[in-house]
C-alpha positions as a printed Julia matrix, in Angstrom:
64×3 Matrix{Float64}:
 108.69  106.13  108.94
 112.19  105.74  107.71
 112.98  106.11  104.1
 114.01  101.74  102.89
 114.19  102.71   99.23
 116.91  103.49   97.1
 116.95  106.94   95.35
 116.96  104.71   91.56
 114.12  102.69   93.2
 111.75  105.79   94.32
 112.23  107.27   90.85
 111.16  104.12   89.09
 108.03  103.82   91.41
 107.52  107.54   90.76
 107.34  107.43   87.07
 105.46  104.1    87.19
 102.61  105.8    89.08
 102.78  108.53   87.13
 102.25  106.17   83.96
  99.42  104.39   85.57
  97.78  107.59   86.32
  97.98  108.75   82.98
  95.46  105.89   81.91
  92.71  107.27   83.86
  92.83  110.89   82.51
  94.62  110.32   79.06
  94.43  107.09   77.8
  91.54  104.43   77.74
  90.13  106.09   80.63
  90.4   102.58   82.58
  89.1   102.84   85.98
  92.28  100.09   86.71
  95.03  103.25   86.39
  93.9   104.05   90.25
  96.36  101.67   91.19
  99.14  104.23   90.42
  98.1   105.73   93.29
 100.22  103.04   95.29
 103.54  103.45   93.56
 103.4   106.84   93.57
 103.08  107.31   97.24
 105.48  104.99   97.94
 107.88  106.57   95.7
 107.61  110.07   96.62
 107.82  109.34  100.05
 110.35  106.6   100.03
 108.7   104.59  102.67
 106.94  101.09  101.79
 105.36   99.07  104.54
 106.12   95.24  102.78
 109.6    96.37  102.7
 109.45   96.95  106.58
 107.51   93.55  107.12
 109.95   91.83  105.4
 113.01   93.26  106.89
 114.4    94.97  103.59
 115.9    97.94  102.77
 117.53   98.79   99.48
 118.43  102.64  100.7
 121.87  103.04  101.05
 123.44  103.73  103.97
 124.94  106.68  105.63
 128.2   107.35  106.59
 128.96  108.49  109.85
């Protein structure tokens, strides 16, 4: 698995998940917050399986 996200990207996913989470513990207690599971996993690790599919990645590249 090679990281295909930007750093801006991975953050956004984080705090998305994060968000979703929060409706399951803190807010209407809606079984539907699981989802944040997704984005959150994708954005801590940086890796996201559609992107690979599709042939995109938005991390930047290194310079060698």
């Amino acid at each position: 698995m090679v990281c295909n996200m930007h750093p801006i990207e991975r953050v956004v996913r984080s705090l998305i998940g994060v968000g979703l989470l929060a409706i399951v513990f803190l807010g209407p207690k809606s079984p539907w917050g699981w989802i944040g599971i997704i984005p959150l996993a994708t954005g801590l690790s940086g890796y996201c399986p559609p992107y690979q599919w599709l042939g995109i990645n938005t991390a930047k590249a290194r310079k060698e």
